[in-house]
C-alpha positions as CSV (number, residue, x, y, z in Angstrom):
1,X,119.6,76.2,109.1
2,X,120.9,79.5,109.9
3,X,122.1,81.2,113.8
4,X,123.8,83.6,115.5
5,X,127.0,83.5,117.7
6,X,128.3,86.3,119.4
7,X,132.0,86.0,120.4
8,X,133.0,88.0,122.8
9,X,136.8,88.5,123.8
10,X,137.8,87.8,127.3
11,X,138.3,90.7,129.4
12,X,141.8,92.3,130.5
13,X,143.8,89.7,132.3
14,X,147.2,90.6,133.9
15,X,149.2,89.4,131.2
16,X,147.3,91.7,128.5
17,X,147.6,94.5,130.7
18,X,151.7,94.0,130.9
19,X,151.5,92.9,126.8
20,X,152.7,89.3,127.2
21,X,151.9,86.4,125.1
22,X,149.1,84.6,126.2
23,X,148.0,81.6,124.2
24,X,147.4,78.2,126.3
25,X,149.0,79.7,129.2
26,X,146.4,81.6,131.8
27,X,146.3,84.6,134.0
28,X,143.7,85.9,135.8
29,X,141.4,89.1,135.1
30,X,142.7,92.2,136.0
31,X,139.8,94.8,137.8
32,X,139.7,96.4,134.2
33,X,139.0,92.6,132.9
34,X,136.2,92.3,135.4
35,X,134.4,95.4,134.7
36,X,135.0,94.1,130.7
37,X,132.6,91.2,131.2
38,X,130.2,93.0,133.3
39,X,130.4,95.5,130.2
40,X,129.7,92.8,127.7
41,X,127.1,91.0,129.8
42,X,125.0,94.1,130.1
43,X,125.3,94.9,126.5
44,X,124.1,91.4,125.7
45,X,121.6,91.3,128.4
46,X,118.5,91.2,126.4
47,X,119.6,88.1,124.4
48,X,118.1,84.4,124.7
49,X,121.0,81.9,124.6
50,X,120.0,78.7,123.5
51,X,123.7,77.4,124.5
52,X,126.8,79.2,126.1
53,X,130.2,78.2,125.2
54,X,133.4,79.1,126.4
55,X,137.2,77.7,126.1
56,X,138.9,76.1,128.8
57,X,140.7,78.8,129.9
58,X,139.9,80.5,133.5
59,X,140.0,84.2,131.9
60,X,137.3,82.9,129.1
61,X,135.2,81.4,131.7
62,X,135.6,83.9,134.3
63,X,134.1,86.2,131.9
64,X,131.7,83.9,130.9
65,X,130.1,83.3,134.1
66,X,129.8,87.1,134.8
67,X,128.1,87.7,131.4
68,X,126.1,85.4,132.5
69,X,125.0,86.9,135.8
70,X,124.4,90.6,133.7
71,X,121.6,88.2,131.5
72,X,117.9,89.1,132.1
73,X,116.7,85.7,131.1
74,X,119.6,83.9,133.6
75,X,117.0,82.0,134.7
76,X,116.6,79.6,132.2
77,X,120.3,79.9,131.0
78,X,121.7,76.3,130.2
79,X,125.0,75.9,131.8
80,X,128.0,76.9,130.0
81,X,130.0,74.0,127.8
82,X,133.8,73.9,127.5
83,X,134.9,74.4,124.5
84,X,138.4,73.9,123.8
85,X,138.5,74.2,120.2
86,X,138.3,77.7,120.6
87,X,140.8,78.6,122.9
88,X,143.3,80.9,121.7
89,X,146.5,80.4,119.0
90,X,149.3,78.2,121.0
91,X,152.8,79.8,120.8
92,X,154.4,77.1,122.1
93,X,158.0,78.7,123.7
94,X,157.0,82.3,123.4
95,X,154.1,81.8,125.9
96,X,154.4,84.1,128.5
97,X,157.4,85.7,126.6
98,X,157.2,89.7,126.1
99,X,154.8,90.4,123.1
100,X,156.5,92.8,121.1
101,X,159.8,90.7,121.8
102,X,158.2,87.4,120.5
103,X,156.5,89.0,117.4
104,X,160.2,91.0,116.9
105,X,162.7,87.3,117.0
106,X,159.2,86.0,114.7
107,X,159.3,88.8,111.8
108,X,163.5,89.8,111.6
109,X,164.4,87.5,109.2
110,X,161.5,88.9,106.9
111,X,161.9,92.4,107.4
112,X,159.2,93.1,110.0
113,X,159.5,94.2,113.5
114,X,155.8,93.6,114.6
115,X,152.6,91.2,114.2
116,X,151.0,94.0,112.5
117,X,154.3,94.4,110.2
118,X,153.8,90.6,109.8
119,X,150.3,90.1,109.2
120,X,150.1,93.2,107.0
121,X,153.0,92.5,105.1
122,X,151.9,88.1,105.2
123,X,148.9,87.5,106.5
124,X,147.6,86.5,110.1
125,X,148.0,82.8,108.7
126,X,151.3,83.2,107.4
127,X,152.3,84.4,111.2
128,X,151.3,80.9,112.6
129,X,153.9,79.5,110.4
130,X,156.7,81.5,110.9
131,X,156.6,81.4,114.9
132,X,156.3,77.4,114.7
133,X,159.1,78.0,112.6
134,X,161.7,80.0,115.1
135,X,160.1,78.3,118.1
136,X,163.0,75.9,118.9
137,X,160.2,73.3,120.2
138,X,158.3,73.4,117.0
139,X,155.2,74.0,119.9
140,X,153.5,76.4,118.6
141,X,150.7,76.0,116.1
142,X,151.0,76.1,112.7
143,X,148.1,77.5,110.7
144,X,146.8,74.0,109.7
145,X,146.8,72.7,113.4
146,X,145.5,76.1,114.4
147,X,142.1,75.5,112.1
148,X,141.7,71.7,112.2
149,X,140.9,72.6,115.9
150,X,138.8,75.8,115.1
151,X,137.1,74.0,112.3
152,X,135.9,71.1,114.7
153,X,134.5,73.9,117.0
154,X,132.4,75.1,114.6
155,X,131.7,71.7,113.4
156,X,130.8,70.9,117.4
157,X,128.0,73.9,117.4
158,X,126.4,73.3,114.7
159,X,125.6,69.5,115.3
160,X,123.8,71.5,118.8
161,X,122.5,74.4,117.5
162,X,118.5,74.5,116.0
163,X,117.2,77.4,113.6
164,X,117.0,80.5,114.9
165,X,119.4,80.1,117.9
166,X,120.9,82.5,119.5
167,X,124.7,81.1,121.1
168,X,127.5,82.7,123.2
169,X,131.2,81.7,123.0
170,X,133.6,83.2,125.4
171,X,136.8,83.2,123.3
172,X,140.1,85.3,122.4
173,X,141.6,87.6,120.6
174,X,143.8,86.5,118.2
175,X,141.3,83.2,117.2
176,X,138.3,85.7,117.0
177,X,140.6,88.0,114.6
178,X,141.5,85.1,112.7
179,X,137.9,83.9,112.3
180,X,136.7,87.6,110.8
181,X,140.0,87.4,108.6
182,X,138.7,84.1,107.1
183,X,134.8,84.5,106.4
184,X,135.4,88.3,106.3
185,X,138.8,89.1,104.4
186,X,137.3,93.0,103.7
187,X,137.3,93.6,107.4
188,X,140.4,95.4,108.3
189,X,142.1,93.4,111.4
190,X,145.6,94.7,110.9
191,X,145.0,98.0,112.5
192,X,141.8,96.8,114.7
193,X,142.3,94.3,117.2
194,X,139.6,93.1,119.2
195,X,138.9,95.0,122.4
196,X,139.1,93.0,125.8
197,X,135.0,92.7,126.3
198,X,134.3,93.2,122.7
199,X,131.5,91.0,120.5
200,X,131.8,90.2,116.9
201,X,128.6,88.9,115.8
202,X,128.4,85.8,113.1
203,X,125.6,84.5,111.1
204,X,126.1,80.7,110.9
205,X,124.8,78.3,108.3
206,X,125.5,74.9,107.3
207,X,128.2,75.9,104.7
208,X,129.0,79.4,105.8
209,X,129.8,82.1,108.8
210,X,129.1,85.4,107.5
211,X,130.5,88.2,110.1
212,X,127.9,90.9,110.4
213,X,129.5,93.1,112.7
214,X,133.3,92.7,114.6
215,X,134.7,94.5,117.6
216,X,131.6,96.4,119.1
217,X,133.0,97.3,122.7
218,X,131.0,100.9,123.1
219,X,127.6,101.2,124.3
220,X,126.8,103.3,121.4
221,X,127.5,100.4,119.1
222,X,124.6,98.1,118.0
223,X,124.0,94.6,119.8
């Protein structure tokens, strides 16, 4: 059994646009964010979803709900389902925190001023660890409790999915970045970060994901 999943990044929410962390904490869409989904939704339009997914965030499913509005087959759209197995990394204290701050008190110690110092130097699973780490809670997910979730969202789909399918999941950033680095090490996702609105489609099987394209956010990309 083989199908297809597009993830596509929530759009711009107020904490992206003022670069704070934003994990299991919320904000709503900016006007940019809005125009992201509507963006996304009319570059998917043409698409058949067999199921929609989304986390249980309000920013996913904000966006969610206008993609869904942009469809041309909305008609017979099955109502989205909450996923919250693919919500985005927890950081535990430094929620909310400034980003560049956070990543900065994570990567000192190891000689790196910035998650792309981190993650380039380490890896993106490496930079789990060290913020659970520094985080004086111990809050924030490690890399293990970060994919024993993800890994049971995936697990989730494809007990629902059939052949052929065609599935949306509204999801974020840094768990969509970690999902290409994973099934698609090749991919650079130091220096490209998914865009707010983006879609990174995957080819799902019973024993595999293989990432066909990541971060298409233009309308001159393919679909």
């Amino acid at each position: 059994m083989t199908f297809t999943i597009y993830f596509v990044r929530h759009g711009q929410t107020i904490f992206n646009h003022y670069n704070r962390m934003q994990g299991w904490c919320d904000s709503p869409l900016t006007d940019k964010g809005i125009a992201d989904a509507h963006k996304a939704g009319k570059r998917l339009a043409k698409k058949h979803f067999a199921n929609i997914y989304h986390s249980d965030t309000s920013r996913a499913k904000n966006t969610c709900h206008i993609i869904m509005q942009e469809n041309q087959n909305a008609a017979t759209l099955l109502e989205p389902t909450v996923l919250p197995q693919f919500r985005e990394q927890g950081y535990g204290y430094f929620e909310g925190n400034d980003s560049g701050q956070a990543w900065l008190m994570v990567g000192a110690s190891r000689g790196c001023r910035s998650f792309s110092e981190i993650i380039s130097k380490y890896s993106i699973e490496d930079s789990r660890d060290f913020m659970k780490e520094i985080d004086p809670f111990h809050d924030a997910e490690n890399n293990d409790e970060f994919w024993t979730r993800v890994n049971s969202g995936f697990e989730y789909i494809r007990n629902h999915q059939k052949d052929g399918d065609e599935v949306l999941v509204v999801s974020h950033g840094t768990t969509i970045r970690s999902i290409v680095h994973r099934f698609a090490p090749e991919i650079d996702i130091v220096s490209l970060s998914p865009q707010n609105g983006s879609v990174t489609k995957m080819i799902v099987s019973n024993n595999d994901v293989e990432v066909e394209y990541f971060n298409h956010y233009t309308d001159e990309m393919n679909y």
